[in-house]
C-alpha positions as CSV (number, residue, x, y, z in Angstrom):
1,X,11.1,5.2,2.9
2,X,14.2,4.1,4.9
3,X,14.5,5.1,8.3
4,X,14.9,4.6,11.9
5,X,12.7,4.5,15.3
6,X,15.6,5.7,17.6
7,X,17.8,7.9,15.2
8,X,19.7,9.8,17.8
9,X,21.2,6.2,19.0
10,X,23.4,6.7,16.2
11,X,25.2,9.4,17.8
12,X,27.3,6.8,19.5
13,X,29.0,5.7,16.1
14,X,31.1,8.7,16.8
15,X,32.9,6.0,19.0
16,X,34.1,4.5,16.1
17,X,36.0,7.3,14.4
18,X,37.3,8.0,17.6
19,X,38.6,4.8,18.9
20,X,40.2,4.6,14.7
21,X,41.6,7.8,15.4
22,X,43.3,6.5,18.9
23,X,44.2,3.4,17.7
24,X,46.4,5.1,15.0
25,X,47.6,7.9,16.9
26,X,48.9,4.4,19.4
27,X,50.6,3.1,16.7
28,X,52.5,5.6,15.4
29,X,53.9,6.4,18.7
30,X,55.3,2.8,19.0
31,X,56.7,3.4,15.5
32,X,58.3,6.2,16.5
33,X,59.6,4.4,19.8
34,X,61.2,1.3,17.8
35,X,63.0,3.5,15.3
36,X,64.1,6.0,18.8
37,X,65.2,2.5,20.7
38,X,66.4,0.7,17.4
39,X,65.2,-2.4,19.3
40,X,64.8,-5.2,16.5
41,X,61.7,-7.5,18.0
42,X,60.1,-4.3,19.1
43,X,60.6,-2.4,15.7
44,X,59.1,-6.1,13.8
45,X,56.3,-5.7,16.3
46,X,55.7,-2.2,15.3
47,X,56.0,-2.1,12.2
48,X,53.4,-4.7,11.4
49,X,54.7,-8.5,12.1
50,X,51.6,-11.3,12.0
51,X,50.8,-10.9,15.9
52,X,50.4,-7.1,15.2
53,X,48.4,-7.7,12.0
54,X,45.9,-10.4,14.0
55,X,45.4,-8.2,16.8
56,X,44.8,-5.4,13.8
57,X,42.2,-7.8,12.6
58,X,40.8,-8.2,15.7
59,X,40.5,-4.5,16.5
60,X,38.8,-3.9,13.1
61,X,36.1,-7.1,14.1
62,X,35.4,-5.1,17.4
63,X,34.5,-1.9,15.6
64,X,32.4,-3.8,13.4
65,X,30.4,-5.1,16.4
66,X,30.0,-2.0,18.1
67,X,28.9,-0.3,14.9
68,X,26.6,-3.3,14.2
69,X,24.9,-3.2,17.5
70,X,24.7,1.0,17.8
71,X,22.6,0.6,14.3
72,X,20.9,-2.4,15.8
73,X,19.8,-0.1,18.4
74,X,18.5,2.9,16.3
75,X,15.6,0.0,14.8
76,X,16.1,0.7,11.2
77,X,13.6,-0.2,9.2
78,X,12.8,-0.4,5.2
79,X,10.3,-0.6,3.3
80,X,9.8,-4.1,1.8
81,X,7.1,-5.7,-0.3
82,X,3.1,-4.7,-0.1
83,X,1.3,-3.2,2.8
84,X,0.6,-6.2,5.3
85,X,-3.0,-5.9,5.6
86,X,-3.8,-4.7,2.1
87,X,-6.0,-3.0,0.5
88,X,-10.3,-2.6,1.1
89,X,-12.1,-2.3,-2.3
90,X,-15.5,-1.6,-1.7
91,X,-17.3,-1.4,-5.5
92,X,-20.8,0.6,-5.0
93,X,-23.0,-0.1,-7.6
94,X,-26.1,1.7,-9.1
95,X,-29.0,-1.0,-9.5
96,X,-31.6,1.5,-10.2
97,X,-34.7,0.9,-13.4
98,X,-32.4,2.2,-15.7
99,X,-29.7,-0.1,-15.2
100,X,-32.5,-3.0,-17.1
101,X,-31.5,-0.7,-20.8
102,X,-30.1,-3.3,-23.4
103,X,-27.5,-1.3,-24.6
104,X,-25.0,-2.9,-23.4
105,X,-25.1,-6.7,-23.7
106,X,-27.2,-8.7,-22.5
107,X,-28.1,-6.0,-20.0
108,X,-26.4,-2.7,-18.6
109,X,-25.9,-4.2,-14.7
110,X,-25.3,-7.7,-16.2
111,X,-22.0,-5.9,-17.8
112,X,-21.6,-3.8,-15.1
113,X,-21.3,-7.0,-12.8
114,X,-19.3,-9.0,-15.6
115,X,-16.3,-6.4,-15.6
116,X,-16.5,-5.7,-11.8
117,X,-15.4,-9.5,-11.5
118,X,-12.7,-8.6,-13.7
119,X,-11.3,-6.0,-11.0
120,X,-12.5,-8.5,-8.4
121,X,-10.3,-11.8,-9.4
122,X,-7.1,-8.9,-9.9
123,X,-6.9,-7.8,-6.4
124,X,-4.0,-9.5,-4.0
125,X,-4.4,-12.2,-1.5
126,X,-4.5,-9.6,1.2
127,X,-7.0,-7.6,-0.3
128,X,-10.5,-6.9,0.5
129,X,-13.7,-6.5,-1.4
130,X,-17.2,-5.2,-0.5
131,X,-20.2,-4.5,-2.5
132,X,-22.7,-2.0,-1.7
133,X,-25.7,-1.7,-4.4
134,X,-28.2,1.2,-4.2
135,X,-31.2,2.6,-6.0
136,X,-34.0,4.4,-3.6
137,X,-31.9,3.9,-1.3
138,X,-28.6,2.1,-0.7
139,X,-27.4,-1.8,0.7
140,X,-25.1,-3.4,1.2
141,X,-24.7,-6.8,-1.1
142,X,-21.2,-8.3,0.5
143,X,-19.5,-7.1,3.7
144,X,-15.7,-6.5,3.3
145,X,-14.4,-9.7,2.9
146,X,-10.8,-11.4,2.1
147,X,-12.2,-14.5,0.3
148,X,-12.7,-12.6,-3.5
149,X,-14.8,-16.2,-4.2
150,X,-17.3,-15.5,-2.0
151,X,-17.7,-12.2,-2.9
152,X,-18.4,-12.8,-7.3
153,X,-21.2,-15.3,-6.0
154,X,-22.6,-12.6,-4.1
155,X,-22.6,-10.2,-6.8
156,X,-23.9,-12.6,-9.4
157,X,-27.2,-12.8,-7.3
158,X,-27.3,-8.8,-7.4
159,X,-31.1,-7.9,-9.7
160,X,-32.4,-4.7,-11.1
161,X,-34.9,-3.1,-8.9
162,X,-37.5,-0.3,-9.9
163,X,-36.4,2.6,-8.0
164,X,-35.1,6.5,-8.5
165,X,-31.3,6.7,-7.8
166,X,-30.1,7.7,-4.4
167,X,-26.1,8.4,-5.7
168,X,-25.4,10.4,-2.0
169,X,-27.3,7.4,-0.1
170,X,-24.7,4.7,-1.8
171,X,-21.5,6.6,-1.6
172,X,-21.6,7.2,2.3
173,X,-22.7,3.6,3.0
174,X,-19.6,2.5,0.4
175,X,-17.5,5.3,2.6
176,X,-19.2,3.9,5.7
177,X,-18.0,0.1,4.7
178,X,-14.7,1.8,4.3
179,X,-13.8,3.2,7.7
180,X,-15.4,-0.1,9.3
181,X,-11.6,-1.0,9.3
182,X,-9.6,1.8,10.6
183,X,-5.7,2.5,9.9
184,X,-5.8,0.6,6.4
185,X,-6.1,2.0,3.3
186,X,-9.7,1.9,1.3
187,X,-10.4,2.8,-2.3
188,X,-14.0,3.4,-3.3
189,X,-15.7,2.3,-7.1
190,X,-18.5,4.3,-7.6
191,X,-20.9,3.2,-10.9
192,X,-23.7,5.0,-12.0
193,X,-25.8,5.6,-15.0
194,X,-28.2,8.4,-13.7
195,X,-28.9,11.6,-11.9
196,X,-29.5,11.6,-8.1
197,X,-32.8,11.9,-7.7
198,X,-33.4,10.2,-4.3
199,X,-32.2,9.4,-0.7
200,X,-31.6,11.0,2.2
201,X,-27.9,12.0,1.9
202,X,-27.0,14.4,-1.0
203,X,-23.7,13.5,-3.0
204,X,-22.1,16.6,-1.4
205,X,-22.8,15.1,2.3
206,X,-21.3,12.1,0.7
207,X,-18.4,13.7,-0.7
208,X,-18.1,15.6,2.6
209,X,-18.3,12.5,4.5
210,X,-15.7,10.8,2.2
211,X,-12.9,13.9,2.2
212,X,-13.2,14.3,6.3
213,X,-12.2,9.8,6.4
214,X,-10.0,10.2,3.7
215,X,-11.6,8.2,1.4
216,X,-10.6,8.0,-2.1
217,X,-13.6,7.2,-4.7
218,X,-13.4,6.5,-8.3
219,X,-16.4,7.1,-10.5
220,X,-17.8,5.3,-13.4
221,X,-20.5,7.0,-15.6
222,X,-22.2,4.6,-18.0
223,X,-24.2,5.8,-20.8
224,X,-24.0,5.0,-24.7
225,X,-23.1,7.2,-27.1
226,X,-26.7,7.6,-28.7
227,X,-29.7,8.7,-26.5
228,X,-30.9,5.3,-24.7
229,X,-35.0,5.3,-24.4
230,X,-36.0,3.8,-21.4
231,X,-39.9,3.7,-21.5
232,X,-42.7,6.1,-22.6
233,X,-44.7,8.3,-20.4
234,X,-48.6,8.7,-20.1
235,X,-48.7,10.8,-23.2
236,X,-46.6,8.8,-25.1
237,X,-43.5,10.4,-25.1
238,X,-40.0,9.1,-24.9
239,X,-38.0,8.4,-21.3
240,X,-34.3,9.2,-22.0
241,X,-31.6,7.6,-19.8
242,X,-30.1,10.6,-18.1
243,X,-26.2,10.6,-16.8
244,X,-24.9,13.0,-14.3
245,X,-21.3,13.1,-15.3
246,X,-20.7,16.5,-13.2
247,X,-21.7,15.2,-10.1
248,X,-19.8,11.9,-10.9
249,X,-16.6,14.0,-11.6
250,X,-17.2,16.2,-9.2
251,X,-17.1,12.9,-6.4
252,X,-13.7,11.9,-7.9
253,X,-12.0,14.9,-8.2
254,X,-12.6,15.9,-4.6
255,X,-12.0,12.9,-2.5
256,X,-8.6,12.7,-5.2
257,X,-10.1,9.9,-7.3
258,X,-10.4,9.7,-11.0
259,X,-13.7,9.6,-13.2
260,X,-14.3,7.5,-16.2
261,X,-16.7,7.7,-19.2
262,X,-18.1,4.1,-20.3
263,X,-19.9,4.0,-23.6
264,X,-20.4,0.1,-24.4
265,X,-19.1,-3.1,-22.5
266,X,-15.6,-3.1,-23.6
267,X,-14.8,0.3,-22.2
268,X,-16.6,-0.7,-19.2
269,X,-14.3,-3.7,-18.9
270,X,-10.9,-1.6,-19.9
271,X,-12.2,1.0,-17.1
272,X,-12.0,-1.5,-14.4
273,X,-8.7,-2.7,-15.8
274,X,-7.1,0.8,-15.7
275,X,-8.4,1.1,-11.6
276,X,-7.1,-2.4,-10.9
277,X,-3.4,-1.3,-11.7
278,X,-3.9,2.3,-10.1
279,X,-4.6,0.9,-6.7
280,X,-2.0,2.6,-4.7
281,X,-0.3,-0.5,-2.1
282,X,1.4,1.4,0.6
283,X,5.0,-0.8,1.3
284,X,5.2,-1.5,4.7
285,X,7.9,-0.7,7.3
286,X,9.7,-3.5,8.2
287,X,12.2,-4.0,10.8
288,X,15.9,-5.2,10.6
289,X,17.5,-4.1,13.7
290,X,17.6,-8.1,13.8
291,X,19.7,-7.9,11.0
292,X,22.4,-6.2,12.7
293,X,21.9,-7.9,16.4
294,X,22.7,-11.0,13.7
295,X,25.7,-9.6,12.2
296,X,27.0,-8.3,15.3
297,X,26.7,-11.9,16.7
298,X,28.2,-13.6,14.0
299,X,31.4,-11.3,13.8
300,X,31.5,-12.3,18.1
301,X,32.0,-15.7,16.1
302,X,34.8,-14.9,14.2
303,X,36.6,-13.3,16.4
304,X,36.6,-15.8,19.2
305,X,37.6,-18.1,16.5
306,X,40.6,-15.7,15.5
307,X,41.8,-15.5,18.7
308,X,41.1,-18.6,20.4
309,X,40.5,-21.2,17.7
310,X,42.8,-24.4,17.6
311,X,44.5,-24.0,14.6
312,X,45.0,-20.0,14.3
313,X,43.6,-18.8,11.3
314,X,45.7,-15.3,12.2
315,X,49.3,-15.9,14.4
């Protein structure tokens, strides 16, 4: 919002009511004087003849200065366009054994990297993007970086390995990447499709760690609708892709995020849409006290010209 650095600088723009109020209480007086004296030049001269209404002029340029300059002084600023240094993205992605399951097409981490460029190629040219990946434990795949190029090639090399998922291990490295850059505003993209079942940082020391930097995370669960088998123990039976979705929301809700549910590739996709446009840009102060050190020089201008200009715009 609007403001200014040195706000009680503007107590001095009670000089310009006063000097008004002055100004007319002189004026009425000679008034009064011209009609008490019935002196004909001296009552034109009073009562407002071109000399009187250029020095009027010039009277009214002067308060404008003053005024101009006083604000000047105070360092107003407003708040214009995008934050300066924009935003840091930092998308931390789940690359566990699980994340191989064909039900999304071709692969789940193949659509999970397909819509994360979709969030990737949106950001602004001041924004930043990082990639942390994790499974056993957590890595990162692309440090933050303004070049959103560079970044989708590095993420197009990103494989399936055949580890647990260490959920708490990748959110505090993503939180971690986050606060590399300190005084600038980070958002975190959480995706998983499983139950933390390795690391050594839970996903409430994560969350923990994420609150205390104030760290915003989103989370993504992906998951189908139907049970998704993902291999068959020694006796045979059936492995079932699990999906923590309370310990997913429960990251969001608490470091102020939002969670989301993905079910096939085109809610993935829609999902990273929806993110894109809820980034929050903070507008950024800017300062036009030069405005008014401007103004206050260009009414200087005029008023030299009024008064000493060849050809008298004002006699």
């Amino acid at each position: 919002m609007a403001g200014f650095t040195n706000p009680w600088t503007l107590i001095f723009l009670l000089i310009i009511p006063i000097t008004y109020y002055l100004y007319k209480i002189i004026l009425q007086k000679k008034k009064r004087q011209a009609m008490k004296f019935s002196n004909i030049s001296f009552l034109k001269s009073a009562l407002g003849n071109s000399k009187s209404r250029r020095n009027q002029t010039l009277f009214y340029l002067s308060l404008a200065i003053i005024a101009s300059i006083i604000i000047g002084l105070a360092n107003p600023h407003i708040p214009l366009t995008q934050s300066k240094d924009g935003v840091n993205v930092i998308l931390v992605l789940d690359i566990s054994g699980s994340m191989q399951a064909t039900d999304y097409q071709p692969t789940r981490i193949e659509a999970a990297k397909s819509s994360a460029k979709t969030l990737i190629k949106s950001l602004k040219e001041k924004d930043h993007i990082g990639i942390i990946t994790f499974e056993s434990g957590a890595t990162t795949a692309s440090y933050l970086t303004p070049y959103k190029e560079n970044a989708i090639k590095k993420l197009e090399t990103i494989t399936v390995k055949n580890g647990k998922t260490a959920i708490g291990d990748g959110l505090a490295l993503g939180v971690d990447m986050a606060t590399s850059v300190p005084n600038k505003k980070s958002v975190v993209i959480l995706l998983s499709d499983g139950v933390n079942n390795a690391g050594a940082i839970s996903p409430a020391e994560a969350i923990l760690f994420a609150k205390n930097n104030n760290i915003q995370v989103n989370s993504i669960g992906l998951g189908s609708t139907e049970p998704v088998v993902l291999g068959y123990d020694w006796f045979g039976r059936p492995q079932y892709s699990e999906l923590d979705e309370a310990t997913l929301s429960s990251i969001a809700q608490e470091t102020g995020g939002k969670y989301f549910k993905s079910v096939d590739s085109k809610t993935l996709t829609e999902i990273y849409k929806t993110i894109s446009k809820d980034i929050k840009r903070e507008k950024e102060q800017t300062n036009i006290k030069d405005w008014f050190f401007i103004l206050a020089l260009i009414l200087v201008l005029i008023q030299l010209y009024l008064r000493y200009g060849g050809k008298r715009i004002i006699n």
